[in-house]
PDB file of N, CA, C and O in Angstrom, chain B, residues numbered from 101:
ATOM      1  N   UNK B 101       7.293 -37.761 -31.744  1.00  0.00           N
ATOM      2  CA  UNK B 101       8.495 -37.210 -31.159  1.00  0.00           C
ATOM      3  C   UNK B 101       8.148 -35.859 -30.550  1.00  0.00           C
ATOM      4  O   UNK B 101       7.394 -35.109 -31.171  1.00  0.00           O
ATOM      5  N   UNK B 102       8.516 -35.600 -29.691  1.00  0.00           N
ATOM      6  CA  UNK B 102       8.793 -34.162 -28.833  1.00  0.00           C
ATOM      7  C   UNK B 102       9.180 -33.011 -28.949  1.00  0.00           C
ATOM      8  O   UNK B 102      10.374 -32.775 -29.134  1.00  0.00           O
ATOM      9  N   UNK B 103       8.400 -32.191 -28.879  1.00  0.00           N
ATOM     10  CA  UNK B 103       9.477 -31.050 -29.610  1.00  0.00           C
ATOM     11  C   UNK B 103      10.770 -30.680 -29.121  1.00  0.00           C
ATOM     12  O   UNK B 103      11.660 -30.096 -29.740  1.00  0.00           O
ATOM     13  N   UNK B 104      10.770 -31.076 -27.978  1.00  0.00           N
ATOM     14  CA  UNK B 104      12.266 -31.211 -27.216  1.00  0.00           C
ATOM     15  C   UNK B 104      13.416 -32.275 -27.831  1.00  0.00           C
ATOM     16  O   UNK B 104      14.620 -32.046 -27.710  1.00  0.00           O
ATOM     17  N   UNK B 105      13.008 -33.193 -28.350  1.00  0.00           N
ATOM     18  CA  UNK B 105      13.735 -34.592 -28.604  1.00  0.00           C
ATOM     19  C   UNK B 105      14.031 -33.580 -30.627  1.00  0.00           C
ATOM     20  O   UNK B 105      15.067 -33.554 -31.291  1.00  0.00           O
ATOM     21  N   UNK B 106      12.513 -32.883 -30.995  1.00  0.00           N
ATOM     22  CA  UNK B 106      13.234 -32.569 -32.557  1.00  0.00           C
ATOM     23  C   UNK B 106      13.967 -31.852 -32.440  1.00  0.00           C
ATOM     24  O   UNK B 106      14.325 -31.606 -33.592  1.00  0.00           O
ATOM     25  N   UNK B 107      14.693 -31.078 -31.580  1.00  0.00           N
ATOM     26  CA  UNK B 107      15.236 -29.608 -31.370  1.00  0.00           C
ATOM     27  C   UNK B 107      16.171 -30.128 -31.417  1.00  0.00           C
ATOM     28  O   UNK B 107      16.952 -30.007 -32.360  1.00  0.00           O
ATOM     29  N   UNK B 108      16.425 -31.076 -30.114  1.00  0.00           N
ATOM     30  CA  UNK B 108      17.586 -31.924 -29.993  1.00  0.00           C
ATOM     31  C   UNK B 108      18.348 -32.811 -31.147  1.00  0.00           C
ATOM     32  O   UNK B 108      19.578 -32.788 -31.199  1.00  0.00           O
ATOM     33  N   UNK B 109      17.645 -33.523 -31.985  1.00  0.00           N
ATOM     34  CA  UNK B 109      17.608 -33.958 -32.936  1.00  0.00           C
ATOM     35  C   UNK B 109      18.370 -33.169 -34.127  1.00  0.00           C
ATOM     36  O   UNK B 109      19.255 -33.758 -34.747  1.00  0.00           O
ATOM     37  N   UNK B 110      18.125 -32.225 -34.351  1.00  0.00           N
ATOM     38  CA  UNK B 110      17.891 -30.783 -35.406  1.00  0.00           C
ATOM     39  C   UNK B 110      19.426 -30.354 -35.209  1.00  0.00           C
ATOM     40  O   UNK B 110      20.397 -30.399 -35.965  1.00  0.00           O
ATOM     41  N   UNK B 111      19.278 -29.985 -34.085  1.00  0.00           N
ATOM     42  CA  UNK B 111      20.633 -29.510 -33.554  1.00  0.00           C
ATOM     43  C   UNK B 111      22.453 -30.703 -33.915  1.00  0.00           C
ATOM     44  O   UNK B 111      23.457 -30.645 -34.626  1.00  0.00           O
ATOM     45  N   UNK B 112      21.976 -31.413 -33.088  1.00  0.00           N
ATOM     46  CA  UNK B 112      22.711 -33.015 -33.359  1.00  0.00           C
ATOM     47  C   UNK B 112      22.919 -32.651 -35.428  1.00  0.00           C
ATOM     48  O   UNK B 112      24.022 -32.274 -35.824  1.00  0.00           O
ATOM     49  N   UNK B 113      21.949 -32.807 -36.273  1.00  0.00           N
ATOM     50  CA  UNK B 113      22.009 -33.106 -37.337  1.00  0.00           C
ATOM     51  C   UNK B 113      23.143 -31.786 -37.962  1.00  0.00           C
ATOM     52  O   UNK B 113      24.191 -31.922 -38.593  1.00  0.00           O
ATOM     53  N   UNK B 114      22.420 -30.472 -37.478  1.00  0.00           N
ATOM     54  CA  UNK B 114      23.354 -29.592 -38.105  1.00  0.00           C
ATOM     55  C   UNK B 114      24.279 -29.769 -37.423  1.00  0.00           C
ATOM     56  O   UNK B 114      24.823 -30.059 -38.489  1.00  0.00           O
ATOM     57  N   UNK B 115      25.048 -29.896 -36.686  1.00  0.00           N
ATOM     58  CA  UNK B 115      26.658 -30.043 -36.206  1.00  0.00           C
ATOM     59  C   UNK B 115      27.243 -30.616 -37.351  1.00  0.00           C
ATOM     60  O   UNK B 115      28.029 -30.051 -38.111  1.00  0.00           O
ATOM     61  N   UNK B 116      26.569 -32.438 -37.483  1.00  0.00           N
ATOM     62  CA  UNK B 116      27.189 -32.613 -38.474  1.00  0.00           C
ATOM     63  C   UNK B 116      26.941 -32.993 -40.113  1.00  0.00           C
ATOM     64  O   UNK B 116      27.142 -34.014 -40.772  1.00  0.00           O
ATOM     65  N   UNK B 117      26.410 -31.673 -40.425  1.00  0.00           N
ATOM     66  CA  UNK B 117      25.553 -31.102 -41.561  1.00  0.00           C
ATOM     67  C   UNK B 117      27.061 -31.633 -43.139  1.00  0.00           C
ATOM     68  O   UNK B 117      28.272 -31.455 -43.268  1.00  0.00           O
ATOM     69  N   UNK B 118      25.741 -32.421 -44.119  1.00  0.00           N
ATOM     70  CA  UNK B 118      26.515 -32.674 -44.937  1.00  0.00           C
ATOM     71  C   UNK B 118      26.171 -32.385 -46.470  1.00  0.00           C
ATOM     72  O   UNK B 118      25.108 -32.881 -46.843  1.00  0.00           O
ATOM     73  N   UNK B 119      26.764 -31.797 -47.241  1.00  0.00           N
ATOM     74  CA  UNK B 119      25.723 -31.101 -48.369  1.00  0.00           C
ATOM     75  C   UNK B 119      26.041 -32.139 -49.750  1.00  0.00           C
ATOM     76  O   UNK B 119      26.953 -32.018 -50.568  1.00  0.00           O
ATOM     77  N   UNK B 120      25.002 -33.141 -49.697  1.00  0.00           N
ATOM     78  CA  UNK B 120      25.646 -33.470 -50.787  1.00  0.00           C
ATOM     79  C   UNK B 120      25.662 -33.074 -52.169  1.00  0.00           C
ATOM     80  O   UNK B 120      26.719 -33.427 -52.691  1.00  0.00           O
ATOM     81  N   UNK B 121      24.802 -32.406 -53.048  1.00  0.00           N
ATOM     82  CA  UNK B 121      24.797 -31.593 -54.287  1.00  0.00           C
ATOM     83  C   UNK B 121      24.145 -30.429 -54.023  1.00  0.00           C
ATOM     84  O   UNK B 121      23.198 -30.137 -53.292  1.00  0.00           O
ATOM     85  N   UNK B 122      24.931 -29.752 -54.858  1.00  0.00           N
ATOM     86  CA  UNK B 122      24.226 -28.025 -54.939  1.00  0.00           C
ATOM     87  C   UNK B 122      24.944 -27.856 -56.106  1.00  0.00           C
ATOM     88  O   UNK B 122      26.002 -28.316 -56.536  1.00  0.00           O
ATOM     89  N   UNK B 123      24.002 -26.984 -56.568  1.00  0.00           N
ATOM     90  CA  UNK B 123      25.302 -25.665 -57.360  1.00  0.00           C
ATOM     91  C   UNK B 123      25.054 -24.501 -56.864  1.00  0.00           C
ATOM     92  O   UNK B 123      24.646 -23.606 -57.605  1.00  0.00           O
ATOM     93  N   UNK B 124      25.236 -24.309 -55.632  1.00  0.00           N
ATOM     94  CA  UNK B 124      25.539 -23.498 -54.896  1.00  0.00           C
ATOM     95  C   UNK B 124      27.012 -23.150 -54.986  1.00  0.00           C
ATOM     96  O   UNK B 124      27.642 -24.204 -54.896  1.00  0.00           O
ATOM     97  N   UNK B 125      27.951 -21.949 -55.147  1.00  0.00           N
ATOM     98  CA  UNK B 125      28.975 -22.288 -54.854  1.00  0.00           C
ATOM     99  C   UNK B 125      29.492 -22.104 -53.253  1.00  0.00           C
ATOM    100  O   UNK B 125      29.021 -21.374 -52.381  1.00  0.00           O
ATOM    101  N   UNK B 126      30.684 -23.077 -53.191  1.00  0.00           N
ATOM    102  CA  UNK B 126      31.186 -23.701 -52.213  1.00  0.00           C
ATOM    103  C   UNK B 126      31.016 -22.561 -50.902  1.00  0.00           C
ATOM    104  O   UNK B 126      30.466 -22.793 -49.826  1.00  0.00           O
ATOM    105  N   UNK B 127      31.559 -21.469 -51.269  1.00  0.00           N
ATOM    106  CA  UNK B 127      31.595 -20.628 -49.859  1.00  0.00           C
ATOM    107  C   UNK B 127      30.859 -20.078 -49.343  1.00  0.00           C
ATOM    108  O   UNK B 127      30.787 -19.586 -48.217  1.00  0.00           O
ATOM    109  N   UNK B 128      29.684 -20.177 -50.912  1.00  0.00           N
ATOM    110  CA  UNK B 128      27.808 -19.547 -50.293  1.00  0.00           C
ATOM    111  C   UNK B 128      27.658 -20.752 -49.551  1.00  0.00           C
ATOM    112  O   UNK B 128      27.803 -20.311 -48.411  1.00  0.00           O
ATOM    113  N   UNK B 129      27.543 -21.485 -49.474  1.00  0.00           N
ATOM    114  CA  UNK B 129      27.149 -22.818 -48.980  1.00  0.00           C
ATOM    115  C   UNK B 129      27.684 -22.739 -47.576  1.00  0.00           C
ATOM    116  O   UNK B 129      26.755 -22.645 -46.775  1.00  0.00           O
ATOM    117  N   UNK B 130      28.477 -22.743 -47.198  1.00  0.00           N
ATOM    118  CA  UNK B 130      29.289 -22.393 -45.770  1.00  0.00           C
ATOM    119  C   UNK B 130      28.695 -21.337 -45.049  1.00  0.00           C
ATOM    120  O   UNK B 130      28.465 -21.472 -43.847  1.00  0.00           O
ATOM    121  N   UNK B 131      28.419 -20.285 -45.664  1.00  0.00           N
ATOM    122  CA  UNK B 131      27.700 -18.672 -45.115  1.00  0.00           C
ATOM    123  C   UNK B 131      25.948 -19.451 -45.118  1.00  0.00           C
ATOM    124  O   UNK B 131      25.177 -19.035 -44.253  1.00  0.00           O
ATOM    125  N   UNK B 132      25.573 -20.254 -45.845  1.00  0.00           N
ATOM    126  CA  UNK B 132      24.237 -20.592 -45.545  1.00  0.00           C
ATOM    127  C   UNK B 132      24.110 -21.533 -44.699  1.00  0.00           C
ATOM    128  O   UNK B 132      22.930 -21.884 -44.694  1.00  0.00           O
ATOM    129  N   UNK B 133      24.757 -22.156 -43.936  1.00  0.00           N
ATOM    130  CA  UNK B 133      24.954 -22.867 -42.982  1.00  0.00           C
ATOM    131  C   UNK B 133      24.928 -22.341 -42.087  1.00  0.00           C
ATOM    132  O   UNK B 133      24.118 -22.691 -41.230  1.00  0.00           O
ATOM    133  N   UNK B 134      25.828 -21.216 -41.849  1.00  0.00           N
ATOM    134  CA  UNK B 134      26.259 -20.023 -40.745  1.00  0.00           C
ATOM    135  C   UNK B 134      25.097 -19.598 -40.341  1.00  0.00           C
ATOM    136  O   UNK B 134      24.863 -19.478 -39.139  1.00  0.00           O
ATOM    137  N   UNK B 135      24.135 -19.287 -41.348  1.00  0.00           N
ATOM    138  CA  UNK B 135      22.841 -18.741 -41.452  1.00  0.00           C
ATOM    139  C   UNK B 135      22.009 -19.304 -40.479  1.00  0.00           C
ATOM    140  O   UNK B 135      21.818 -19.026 -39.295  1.00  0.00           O
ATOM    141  N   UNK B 136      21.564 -20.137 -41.214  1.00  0.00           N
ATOM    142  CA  UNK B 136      20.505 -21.369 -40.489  1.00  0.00           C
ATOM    143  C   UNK B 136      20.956 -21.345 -39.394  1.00  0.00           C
ATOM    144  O   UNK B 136      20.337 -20.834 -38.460  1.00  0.00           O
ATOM    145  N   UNK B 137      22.031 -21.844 -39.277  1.00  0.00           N
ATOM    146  CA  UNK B 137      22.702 -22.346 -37.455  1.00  0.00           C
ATOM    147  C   UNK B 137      22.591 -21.364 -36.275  1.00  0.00           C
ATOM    148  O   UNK B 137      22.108 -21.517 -35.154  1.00  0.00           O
ATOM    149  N   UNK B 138      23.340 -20.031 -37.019  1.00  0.00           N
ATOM    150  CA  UNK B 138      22.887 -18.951 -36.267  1.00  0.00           C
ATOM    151  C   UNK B 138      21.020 -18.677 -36.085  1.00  0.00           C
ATOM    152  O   UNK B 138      20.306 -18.565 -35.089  1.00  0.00           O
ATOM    153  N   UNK B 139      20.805 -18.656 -37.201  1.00  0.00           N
ATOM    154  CA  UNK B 139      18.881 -18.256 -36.497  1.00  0.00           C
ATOM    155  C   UNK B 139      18.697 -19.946 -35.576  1.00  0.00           C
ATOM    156  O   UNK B 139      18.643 -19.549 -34.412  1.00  0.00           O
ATOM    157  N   UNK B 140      18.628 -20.876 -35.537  1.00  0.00           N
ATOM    158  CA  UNK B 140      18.029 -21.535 -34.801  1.00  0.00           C
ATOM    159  C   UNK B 140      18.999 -21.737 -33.382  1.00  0.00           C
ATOM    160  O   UNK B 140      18.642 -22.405 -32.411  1.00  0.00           O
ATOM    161  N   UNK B 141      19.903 -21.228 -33.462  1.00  0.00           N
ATOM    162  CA  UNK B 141      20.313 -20.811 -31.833  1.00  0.00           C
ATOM    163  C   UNK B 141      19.489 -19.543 -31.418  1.00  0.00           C
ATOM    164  O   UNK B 141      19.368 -19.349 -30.209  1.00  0.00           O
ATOM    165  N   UNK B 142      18.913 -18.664 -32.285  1.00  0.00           N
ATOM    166  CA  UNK B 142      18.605 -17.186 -31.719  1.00  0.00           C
ATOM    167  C   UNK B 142      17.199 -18.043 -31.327  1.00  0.00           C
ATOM    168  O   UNK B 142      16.823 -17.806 -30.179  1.00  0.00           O
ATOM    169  N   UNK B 143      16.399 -18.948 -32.041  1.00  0.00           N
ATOM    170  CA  UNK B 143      14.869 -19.059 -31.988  1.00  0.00           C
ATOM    171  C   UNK B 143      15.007 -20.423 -30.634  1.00  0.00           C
ATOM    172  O   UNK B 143      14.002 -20.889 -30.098  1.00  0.00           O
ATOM    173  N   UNK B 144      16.411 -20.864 -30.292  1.00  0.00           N
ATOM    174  CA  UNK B 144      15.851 -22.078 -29.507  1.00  0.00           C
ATOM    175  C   UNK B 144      15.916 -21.480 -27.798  1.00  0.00           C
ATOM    176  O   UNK B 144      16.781 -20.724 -27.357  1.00  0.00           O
ATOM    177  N   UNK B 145      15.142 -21.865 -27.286  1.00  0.00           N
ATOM    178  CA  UNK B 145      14.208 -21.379 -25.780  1.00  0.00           C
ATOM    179  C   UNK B 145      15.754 -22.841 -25.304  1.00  0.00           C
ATOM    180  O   UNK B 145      16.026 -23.977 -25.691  1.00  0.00           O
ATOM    181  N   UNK B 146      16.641 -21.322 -23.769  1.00  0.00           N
ATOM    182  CA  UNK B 146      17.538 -21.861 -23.601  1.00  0.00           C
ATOM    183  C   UNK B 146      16.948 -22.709 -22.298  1.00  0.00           C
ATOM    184  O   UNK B 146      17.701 -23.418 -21.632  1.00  0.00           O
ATOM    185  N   UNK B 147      15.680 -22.587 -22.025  1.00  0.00           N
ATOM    186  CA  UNK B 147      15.795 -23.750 -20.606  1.00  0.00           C
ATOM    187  C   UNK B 147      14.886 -24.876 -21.097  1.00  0.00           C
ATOM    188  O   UNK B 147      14.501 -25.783 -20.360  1.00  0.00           O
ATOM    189  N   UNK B 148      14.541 -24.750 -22.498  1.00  0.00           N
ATOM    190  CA  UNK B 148      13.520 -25.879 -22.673  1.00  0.00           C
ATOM    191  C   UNK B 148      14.303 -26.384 -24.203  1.00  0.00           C
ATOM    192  O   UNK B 148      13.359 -26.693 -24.930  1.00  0.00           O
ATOM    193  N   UNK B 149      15.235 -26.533 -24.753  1.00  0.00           N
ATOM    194  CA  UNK B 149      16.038 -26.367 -26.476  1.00  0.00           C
ATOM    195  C   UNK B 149      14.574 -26.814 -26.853  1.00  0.00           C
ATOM    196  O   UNK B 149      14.326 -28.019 -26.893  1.00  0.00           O
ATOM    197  N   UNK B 150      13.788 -26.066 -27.076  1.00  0.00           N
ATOM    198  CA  UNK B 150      12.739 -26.289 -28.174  1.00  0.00           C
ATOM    199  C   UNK B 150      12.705 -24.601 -28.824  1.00  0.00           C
ATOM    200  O   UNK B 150      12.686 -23.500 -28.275  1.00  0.00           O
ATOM    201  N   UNK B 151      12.712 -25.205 -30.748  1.00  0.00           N
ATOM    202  CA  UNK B 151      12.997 -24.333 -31.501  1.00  0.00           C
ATOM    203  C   UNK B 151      11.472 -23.690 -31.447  1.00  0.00           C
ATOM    204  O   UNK B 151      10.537 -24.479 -31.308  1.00  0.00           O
ATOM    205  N   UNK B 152      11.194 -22.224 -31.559  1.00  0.00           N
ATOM    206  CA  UNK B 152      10.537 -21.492 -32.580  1.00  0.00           C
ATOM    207  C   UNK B 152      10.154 -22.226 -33.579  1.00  0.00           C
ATOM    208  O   UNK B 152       9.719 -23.160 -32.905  1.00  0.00           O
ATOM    209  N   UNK B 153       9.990 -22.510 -34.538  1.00  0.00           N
ATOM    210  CA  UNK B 153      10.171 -23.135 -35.613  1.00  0.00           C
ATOM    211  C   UNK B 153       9.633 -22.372 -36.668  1.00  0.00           C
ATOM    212  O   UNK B 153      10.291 -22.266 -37.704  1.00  0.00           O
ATOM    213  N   UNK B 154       8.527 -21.822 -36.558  1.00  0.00           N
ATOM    214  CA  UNK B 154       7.574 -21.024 -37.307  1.00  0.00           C
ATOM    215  C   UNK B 154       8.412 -19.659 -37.617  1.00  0.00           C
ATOM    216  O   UNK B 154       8.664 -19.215 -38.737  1.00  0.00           O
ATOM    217  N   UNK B 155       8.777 -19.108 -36.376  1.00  0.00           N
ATOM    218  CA  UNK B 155       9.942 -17.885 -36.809  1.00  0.00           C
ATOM    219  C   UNK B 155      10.964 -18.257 -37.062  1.00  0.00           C
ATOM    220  O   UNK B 155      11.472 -17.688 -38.028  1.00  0.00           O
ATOM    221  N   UNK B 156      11.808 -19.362 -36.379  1.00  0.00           N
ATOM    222  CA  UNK B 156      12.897 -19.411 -37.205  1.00  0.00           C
ATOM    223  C   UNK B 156      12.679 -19.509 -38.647  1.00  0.00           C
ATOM    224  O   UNK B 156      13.369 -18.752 -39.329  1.00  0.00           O
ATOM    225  N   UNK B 157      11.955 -20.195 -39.185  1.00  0.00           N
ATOM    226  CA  UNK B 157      11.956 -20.579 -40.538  1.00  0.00           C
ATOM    227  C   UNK B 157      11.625 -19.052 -41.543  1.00  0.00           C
ATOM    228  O   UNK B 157      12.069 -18.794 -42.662  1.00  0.00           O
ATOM    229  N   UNK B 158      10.701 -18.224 -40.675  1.00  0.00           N
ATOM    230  CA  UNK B 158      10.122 -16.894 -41.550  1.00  0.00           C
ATOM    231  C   UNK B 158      11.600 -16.026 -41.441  1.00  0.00           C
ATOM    232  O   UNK B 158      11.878 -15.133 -42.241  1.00  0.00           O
ATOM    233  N   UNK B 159      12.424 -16.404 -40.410  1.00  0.00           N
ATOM    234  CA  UNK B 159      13.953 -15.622 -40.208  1.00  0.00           C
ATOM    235  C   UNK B 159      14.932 -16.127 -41.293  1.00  0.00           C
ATOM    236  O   UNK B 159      15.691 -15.297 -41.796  1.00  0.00           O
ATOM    237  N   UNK B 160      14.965 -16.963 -41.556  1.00  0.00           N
ATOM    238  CA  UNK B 160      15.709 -17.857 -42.452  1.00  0.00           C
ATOM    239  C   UNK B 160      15.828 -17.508 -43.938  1.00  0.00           C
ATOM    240  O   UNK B 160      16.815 -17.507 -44.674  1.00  0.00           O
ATOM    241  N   UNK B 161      14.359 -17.167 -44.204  1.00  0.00           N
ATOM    242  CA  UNK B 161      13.773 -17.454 -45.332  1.00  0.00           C
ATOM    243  C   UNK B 161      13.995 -15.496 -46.107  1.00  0.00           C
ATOM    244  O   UNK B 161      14.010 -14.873 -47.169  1.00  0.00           O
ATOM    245  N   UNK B 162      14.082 -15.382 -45.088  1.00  0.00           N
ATOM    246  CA  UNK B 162      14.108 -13.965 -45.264  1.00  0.00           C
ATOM    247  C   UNK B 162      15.609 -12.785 -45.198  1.00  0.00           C
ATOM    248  O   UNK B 162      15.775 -11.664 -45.679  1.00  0.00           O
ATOM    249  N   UNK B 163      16.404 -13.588 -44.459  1.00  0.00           N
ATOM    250  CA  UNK B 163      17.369 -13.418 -44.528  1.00  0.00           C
ATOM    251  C   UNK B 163      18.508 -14.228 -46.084  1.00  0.00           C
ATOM    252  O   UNK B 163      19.454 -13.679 -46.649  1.00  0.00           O
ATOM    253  N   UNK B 164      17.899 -15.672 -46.371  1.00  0.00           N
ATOM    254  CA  UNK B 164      18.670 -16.005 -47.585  1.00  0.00           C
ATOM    255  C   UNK B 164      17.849 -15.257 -48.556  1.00  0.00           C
ATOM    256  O   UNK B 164      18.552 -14.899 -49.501  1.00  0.00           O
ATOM    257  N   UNK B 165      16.111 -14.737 -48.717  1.00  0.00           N
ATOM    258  CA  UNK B 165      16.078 -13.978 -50.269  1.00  0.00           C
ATOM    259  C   UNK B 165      16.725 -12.454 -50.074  1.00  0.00           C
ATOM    260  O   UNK B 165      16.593 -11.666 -51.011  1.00  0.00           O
ATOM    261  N   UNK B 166      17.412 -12.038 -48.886  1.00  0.00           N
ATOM    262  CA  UNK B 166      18.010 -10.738 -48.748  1.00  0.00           C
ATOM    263  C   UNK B 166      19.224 -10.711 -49.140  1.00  0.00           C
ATOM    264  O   UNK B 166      19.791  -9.728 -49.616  1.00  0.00           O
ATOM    265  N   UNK B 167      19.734 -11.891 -48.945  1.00  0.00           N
ATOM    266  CA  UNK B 167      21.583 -12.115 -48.945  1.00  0.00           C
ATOM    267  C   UNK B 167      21.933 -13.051 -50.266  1.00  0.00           C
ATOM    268  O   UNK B 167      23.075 -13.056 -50.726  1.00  0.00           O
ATOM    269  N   UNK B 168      21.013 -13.733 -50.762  1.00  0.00           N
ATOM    270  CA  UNK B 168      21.275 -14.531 -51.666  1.00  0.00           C
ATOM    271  C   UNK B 168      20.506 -13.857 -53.416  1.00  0.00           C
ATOM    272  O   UNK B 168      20.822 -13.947 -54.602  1.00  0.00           O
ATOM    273  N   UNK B 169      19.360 -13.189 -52.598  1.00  0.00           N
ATOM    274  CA  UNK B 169      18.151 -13.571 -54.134  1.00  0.00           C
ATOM    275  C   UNK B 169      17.045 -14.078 -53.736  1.00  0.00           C
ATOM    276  O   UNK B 169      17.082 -15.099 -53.049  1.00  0.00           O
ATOM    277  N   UNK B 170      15.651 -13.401 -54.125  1.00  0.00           N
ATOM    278  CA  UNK B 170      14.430 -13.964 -53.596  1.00  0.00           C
ATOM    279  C   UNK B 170      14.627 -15.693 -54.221  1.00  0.00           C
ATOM    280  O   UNK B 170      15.650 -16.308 -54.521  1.00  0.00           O
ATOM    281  N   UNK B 171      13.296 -16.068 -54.246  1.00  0.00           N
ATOM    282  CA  UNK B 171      13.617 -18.024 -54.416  1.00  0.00           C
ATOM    283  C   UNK B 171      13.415 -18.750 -53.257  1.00  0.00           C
ATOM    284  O   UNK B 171      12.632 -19.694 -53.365  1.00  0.00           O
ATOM    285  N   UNK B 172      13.882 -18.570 -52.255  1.00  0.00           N
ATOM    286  CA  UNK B 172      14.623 -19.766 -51.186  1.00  0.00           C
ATOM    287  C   UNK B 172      13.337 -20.422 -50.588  1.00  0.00           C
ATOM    288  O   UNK B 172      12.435 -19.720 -50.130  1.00  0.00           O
ATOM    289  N   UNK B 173      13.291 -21.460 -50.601  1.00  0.00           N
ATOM    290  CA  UNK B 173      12.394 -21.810 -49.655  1.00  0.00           C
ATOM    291  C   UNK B 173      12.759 -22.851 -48.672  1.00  0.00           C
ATOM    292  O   UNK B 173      13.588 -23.659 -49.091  1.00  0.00           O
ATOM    293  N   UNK B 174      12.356 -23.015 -47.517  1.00  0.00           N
ATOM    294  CA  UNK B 174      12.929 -22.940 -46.196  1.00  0.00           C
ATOM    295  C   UNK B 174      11.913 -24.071 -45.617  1.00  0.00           C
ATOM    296  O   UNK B 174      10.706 -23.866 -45.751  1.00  0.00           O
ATOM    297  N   UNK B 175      12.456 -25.500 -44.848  1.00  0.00           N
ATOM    298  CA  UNK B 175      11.588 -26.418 -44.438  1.00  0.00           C
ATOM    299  C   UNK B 175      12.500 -26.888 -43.704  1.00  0.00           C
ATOM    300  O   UNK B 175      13.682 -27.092 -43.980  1.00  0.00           O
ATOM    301  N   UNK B 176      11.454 -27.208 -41.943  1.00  0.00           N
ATOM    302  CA  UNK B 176      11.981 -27.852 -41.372  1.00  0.00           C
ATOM    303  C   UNK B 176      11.074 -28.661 -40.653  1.00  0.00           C
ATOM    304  O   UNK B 176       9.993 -28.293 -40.193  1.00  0.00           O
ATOM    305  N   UNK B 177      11.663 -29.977 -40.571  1.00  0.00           N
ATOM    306  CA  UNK B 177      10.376 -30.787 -39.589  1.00  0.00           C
ATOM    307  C   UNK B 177      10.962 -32.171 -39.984  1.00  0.00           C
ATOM    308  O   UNK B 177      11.925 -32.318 -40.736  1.00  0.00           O
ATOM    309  N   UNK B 178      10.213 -33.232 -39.343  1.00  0.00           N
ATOM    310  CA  UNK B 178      10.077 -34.480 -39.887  1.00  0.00           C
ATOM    311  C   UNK B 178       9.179 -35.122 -40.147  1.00  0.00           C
ATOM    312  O   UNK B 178       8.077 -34.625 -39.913  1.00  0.00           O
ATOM    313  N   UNK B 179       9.243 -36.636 -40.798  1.00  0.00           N
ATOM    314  CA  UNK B 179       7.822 -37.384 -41.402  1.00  0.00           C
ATOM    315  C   UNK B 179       7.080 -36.761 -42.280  1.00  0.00           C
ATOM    316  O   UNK B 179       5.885 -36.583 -42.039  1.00  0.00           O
ATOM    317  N   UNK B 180       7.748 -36.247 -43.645  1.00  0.00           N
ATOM    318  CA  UNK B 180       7.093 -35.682 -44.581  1.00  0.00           C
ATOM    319  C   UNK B 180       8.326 -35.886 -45.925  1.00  0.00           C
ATOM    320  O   UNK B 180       9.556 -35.870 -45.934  1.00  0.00           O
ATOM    321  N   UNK B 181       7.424 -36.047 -46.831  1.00  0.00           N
ATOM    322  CA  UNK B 181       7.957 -36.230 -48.315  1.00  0.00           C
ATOM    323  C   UNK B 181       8.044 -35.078 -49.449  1.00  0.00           C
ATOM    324  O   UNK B 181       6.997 -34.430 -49.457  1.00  0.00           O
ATOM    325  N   UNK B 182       8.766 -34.735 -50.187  1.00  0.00           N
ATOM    326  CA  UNK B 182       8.707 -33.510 -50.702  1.00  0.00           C
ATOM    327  C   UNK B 182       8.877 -33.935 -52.367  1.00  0.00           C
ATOM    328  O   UNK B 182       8.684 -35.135 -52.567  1.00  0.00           O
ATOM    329  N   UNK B 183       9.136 -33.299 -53.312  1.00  0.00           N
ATOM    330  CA  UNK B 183       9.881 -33.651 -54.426  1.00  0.00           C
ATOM    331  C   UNK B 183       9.550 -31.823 -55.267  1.00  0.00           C
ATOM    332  O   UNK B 183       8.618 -31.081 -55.578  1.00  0.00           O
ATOM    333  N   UNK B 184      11.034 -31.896 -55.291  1.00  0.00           N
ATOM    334  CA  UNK B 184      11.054 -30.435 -56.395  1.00  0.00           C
ATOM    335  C   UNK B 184      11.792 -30.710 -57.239  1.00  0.00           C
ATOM    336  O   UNK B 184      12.710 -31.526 -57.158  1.00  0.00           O
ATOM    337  N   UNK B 185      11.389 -29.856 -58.463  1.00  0.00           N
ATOM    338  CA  UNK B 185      11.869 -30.006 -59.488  1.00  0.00           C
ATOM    339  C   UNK B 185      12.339 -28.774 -59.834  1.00  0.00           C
ATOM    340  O   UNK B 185      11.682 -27.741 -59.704  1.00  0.00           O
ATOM    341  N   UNK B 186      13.514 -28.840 -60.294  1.00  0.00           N
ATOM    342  CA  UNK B 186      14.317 -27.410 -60.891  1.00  0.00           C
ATOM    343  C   UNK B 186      15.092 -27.659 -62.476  1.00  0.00           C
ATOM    344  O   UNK B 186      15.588 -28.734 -62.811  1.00  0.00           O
ATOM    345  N   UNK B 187      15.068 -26.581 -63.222  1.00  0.00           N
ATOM    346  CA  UNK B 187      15.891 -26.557 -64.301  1.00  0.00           C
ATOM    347  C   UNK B 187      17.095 -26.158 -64.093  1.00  0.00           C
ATOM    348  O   UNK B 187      17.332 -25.262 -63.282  1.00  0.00           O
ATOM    349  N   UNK B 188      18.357 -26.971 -65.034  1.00  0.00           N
ATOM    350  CA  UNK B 188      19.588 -26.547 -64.851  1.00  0.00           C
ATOM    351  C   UNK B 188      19.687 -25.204 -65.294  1.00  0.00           C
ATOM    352  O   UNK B 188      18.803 -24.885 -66.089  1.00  0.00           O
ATOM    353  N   UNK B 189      20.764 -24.062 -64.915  1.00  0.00           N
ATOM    354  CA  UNK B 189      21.063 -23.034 -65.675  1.00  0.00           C
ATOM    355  C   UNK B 189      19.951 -21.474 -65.440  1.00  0.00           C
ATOM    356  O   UNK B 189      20.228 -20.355 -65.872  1.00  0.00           O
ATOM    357  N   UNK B 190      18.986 -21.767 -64.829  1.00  0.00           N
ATOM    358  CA  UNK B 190      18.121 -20.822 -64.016  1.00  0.00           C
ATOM    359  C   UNK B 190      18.532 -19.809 -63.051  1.00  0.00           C
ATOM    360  O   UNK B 190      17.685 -19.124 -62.477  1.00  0.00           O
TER     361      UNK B 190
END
């Protein structure tokens, strides 16, 4: 895929962005949305929508351990598998 077609893609997905578990609470969750959405409009190149990706993500990442609490870690891309593990109550 293209980096034009993931941007496009990316974009498309956050519009209609759906969270299904967190314990995040509800209105951090909304402001971290705001977040993200806002940096990858600042990082996407307006005559080509291909994201930054590398800065958006170091923008991201840096702005939720400022506003939230260090921790956050920040991934974007496709065709890759992840698995984390967290304790409740941390």
């Amino acid at each position: 895929m293209s980096s034009e077609n993931f941007s496009q893609n990316l974009k498309k997905h956050m519009q209609s962005l759906l969270i299904r578990k967190s314990n995040i609470p509800y209105h951090n969750q909304n402001n971290i949305v705001d977040i993200i959405t806002g940096v990858l409009d600042k990082y996407t190149d307006a005559n080509t929508n291909a994201i930054q990706v590398e800065n958006a993500i170091k923008n991201i990442k840096e702005i939720l351990d400022k506003t939230f609490g260090v921790g956050w870690i920040c991934l974007i891309g496709e065709s890759f598998s992840f698995n984390i593990s967290a304790k409740v109550g941390i």
